[in-house]
C-alpha positions as CSV (number, residue, x, y, z in Angstrom):
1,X,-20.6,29.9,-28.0
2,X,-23.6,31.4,-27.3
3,X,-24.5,34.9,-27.5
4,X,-27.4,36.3,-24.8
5,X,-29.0,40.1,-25.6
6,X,-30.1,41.4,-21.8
7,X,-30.5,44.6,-20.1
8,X,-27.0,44.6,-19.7
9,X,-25.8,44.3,-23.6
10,X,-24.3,41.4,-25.2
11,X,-22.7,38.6,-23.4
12,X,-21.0,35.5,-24.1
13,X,-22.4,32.5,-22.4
14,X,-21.3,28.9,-21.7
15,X,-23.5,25.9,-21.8
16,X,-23.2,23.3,-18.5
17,X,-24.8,19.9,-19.0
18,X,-24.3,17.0,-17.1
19,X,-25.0,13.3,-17.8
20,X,-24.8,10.2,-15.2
21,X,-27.0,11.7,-12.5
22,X,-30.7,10.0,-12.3
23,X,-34.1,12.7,-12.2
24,X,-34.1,11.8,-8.8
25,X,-30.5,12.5,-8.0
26,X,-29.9,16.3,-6.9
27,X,-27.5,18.8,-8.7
28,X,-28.0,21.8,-7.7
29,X,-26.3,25.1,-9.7
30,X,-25.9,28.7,-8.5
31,X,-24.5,30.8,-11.2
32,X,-24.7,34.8,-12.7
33,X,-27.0,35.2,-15.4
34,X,-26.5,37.1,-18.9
35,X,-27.9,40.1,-17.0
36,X,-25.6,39.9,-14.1
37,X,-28.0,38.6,-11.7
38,X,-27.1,35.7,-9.4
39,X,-29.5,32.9,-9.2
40,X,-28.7,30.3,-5.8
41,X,-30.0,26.8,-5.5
42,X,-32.0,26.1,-8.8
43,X,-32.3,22.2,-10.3
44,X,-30.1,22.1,-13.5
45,X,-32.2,21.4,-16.0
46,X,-32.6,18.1,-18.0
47,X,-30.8,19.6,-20.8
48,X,-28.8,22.0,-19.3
49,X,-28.5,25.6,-19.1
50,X,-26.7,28.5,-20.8
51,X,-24.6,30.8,-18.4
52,X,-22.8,33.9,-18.5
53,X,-19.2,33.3,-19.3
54,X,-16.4,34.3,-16.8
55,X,-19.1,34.2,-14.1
56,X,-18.7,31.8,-11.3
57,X,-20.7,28.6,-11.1
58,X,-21.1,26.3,-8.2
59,X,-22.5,22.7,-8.7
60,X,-23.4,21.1,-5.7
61,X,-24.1,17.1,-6.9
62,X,-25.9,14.6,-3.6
63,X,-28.2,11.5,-4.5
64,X,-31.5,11.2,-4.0
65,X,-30.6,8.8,-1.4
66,X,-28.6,10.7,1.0
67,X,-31.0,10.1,4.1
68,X,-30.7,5.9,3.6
69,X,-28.1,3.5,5.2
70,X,-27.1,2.6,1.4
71,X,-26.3,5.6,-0.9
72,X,-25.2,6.2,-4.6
73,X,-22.9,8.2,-3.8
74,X,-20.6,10.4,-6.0
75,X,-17.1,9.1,-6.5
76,X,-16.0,10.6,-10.1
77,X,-16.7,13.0,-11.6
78,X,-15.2,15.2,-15.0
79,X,-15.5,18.3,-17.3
80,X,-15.3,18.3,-20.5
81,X,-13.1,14.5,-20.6
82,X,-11.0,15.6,-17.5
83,X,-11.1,14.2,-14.4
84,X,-11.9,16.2,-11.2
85,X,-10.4,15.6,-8.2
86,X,-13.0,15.3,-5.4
87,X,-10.6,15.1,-2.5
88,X,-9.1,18.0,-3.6
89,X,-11.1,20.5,-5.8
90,X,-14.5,19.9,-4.5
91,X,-15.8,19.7,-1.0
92,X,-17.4,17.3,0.7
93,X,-20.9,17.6,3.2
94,X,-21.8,14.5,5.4
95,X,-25.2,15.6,6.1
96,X,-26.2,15.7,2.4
97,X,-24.1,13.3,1.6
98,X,-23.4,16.0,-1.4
99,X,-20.4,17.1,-3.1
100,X,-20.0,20.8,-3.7
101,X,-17.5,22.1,-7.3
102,X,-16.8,25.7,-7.6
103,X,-14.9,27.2,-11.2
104,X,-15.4,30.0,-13.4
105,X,-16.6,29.8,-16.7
106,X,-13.9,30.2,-19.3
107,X,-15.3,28.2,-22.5
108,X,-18.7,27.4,-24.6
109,X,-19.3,24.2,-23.6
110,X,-18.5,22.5,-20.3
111,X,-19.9,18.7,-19.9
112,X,-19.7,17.3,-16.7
113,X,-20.0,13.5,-15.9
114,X,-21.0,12.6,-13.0
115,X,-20.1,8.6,-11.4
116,X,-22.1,7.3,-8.7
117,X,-21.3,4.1,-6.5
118,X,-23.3,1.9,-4.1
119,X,-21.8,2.6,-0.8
120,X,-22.9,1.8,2.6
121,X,-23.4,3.5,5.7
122,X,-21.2,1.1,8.2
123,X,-21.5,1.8,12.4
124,X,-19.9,0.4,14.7
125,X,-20.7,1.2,18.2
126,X,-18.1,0.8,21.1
127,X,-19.3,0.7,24.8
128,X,-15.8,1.2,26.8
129,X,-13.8,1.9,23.8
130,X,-13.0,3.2,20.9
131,X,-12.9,1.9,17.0
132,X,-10.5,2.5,14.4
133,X,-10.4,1.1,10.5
134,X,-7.2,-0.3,9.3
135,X,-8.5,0.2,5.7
136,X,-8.5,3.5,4.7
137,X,-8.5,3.0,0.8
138,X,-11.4,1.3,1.1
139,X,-13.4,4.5,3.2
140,X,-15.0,6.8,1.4
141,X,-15.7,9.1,4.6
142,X,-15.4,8.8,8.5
143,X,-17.9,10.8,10.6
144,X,-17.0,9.8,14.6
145,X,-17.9,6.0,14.3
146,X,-19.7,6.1,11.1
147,X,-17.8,4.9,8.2
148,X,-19.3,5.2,4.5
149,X,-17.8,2.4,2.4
150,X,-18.1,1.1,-1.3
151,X,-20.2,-2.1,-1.6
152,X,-18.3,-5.0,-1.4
153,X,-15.3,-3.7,0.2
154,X,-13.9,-5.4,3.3
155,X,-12.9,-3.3,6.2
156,X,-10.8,-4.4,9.2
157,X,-11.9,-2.4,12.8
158,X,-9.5,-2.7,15.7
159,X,-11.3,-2.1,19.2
160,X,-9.2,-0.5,21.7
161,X,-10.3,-0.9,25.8
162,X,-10.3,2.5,27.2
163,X,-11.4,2.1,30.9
164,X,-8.8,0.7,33.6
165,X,-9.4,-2.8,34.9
166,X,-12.2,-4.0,32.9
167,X,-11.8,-7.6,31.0
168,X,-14.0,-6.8,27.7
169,X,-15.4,-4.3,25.4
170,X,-18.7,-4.3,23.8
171,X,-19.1,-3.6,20.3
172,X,-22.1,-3.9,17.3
173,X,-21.1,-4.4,13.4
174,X,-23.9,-3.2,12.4
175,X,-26.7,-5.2,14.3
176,X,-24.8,-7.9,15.5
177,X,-23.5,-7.6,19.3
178,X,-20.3,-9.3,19.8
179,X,-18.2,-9.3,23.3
180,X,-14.8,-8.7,22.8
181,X,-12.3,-10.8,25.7
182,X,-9.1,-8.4,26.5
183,X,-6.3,-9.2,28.3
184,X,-6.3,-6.2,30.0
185,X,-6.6,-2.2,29.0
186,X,-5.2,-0.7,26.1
187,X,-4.7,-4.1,23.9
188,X,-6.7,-3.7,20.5
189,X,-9.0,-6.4,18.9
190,X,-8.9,-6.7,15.0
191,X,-12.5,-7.5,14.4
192,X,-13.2,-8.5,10.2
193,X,-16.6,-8.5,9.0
194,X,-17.2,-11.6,6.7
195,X,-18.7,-11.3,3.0
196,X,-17.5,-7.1,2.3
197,X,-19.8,-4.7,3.8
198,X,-23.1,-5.4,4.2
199,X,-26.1,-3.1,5.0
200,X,-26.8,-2.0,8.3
């Protein structure tokens, strides 16, 4: 690896790259440097960058379309050949769309690659009710009634009546209204989108 000379003497450092992400995808890296200083929230660099080894490194990986009802959105990701796993050592922020991986440094090279997928942002809005998916392998993340889906997947949404006496429920998938005929309260309504998940 690497040796850096700083004010603090001689260090051994550990070079992070990472391939798959686009220029205009964000992966942001806060990490000590050679001189022991901490540096938060810089761009990783094209080519990478050179850290202190043993320090602690968080890489915090959202697309450059996190604001858009379609998103690239992370859904693999490794070091160094091995696989991460995003449900449980990373952590996940809806409002970035982002993923966030803390580790310490413990090598000379680590080279991360990152996977994005087309997913889609799917709503489904229920006046007198409430929605739930019956596909949960197929849903990447659930915020209320916001679901975030892989393109082409299918989902499957059953619409429950909530308020006593009333005949129907309301409900939008994504821009399309469709009235819902119950029985009576409390039956559910499997409603399947044709043609996988389209955008809203």
């Amino acid at each position: 690896g690497e040796v850096e000379i700083g004010g603090k003497g001689t260090r051994l450092t550990t070079r992070i790259t990472m391939t798959g992400v686009n220029a205009s995808d964000k992966v942001i890296v806060s990490y000590e440097d050679s001189n022991g200083d901490l540096h938060t929230e810089q761009v990783l660099p094209q080519g990478g960058i050179s850290v202190a080894r043993n320090s602690s490194v968080t890489l915090k990986i959202s697309p450059a379309n996190a604001n858009e009802d379609t998103i690239n959105v992370l859904t693999a990701l490794t070091k160094n050949a091995a696989p991460i796993s995003l449900d449980n050592d990373a952590t996940w922020d809806w409002d970035s769309k982002a993923y966030t991986y803390q580790y310490t440094l413990n090598g000379e090279m680590d080279a991360f690659v990152a996977t994005f997928s087309r997913s889609h942002l799917v709503n489904v809005n229920v006046t007198g009710g409430t929605a739930a998916a019956d596909n949960p392998d197929h849903i990447l993340h659930k915020n209320g009634n916001t679901w975030l889906v892989k393109n082409g997947e299918q989902l499957t949404f059953n619409l429950t009546n909530n308020i006593k006496g009333t005949t129907f429920i309301a409900a939008t998938w994504p821009n399309e209204q469709t009235k819902v005929t119950l029985s009576g309260a409390g039956q559910n309504y499997t409603f399947t989108p044709t043609g996988g998940v389209k955008t809203p």
